[in-house]
N, C-alpha and C positions, 0 to 999 in steps of 0.2 A: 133572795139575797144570796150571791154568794159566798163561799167561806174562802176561808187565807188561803187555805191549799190549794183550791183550784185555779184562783188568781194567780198562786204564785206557778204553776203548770200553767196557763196559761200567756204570762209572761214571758216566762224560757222560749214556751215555743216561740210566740214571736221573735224573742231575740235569735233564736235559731235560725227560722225563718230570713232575718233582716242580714246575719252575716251570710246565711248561704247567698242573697242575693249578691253581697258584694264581693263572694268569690266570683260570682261571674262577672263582676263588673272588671276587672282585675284584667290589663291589659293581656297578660300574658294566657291568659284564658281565652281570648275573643280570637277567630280566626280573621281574614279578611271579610269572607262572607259574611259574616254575624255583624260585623259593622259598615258594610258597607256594598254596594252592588255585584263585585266581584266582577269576571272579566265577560265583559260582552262577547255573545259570540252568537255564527249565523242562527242558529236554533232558534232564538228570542224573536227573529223576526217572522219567525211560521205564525202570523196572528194575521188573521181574516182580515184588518182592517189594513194592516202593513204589506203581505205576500203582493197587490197590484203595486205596487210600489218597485219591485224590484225585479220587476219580470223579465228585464233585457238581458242579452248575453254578457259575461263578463269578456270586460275587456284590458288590455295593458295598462297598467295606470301605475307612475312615477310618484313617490311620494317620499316625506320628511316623517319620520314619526314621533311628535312632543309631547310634554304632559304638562300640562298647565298647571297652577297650584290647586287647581279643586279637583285633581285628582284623577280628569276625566282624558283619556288617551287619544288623541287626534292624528290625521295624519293630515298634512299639507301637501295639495295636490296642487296645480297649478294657481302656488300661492293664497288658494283658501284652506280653513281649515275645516275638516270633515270629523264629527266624532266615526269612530269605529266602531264593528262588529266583526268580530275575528272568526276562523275558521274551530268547527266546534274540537274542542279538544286543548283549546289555547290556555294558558296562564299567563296572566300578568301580575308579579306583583311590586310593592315597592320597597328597595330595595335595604331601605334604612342607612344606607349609607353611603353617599347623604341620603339623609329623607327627602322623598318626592322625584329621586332616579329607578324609575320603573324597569325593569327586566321583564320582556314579553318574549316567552316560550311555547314556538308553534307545534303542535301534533306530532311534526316528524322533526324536530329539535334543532330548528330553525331559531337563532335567537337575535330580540330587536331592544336597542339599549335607548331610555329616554328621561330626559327632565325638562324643565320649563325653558333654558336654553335651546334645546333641539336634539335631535339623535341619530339617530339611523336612516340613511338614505335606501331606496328598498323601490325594487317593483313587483308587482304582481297583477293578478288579474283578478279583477274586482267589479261590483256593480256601484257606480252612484243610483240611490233614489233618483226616481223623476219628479220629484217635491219637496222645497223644501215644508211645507204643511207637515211632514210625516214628524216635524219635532215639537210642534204644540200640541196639549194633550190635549184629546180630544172634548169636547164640551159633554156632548152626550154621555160618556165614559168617562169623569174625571178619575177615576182611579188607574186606566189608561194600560193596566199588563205590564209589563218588568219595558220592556223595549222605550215604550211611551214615557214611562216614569224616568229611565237612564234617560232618554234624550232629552226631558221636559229640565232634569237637574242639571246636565250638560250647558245648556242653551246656548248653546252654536247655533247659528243663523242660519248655515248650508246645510242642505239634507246629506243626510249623513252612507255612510259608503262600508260595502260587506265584500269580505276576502271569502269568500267561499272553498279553496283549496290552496293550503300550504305548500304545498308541491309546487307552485307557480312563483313563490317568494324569492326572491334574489336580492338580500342585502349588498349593498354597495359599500 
């Protein structure tokens, strides 16, 4: 049996324990990453199962850059939308004002302006996937690696499309 005093140390700690937790719950605590994928970028797609996916040269490609309300960064190429993977080095975030106006910040400080409206018109040189397969996650793999998982929470229908160098960026 235990006695009062140890009960009552044990209590505190809990209660200890319970508020620290919700320091962290505490919006002003959480960065983007801690709640949420943070900003795609080519890196993610070096995964054994993705790299055949993207093996062709990059080439010219015209696009819209929007952000839909679930968060996830597209760009609209010839009128489809493609989720994104950005050149590594990239930031996106949103911008809080409004919420859901993304501010995406290339490498060499290139910057592309977006909300569920529309945004930045832009070219660069880029790869589409040759499948769109590469955004169901895989069966064998359900837990699928960061890449697999952004796209499976995306679900965009078109296989999705990697800016591999910032230097090729030309906002319009």
């Amino acid at each position: 049996m235990r006695s009062t005093g140890a009960r009552v140390v044990g209590g505190v700690l809990g209660l200890t324990a319970l508020l620290a937790g919700c320091e962290l719950l505490d919006d002003d605590a959480l960065d983007d990453e801690a709640v949420g994928f943070g900003t795609p970028q080519v890196g993610a797609l070096d995964e054994p199962e993705l790299r055949p996916h993207f093996q062709a040269d990059p080439v010219p490609l015209d696009g819209e850059l929007r952000a839909p309300e679930d968060g996830c960064l597209v760009a609209a190429i010839d009128g489809v939308e493609h989720v994104v993977f950005w050149p590594d080095g990239t930031e996106a975030v949103d911008s809080a004002e409004p919420v859901g106006r993304y501010v995406v910040t290339l490498p060499d400080g290139t910057v592309l302006e977006a909300d569920a409206t529309g945004g930045a018109r832009f070219s660069a040189a880029g790869v589409v996937a040759d499948a769109g397969g590469v955004v169901a996650v895989d069966p064998e793999h359900p837990d699928g690696g960061y890449a697999r998982s952004y796209l499976s929470f995306c679900g965009v229908d078109a296989p999705p499309v990697m800016f591999p160098d910032a230097a090729t960026f030309v906002v319009r």
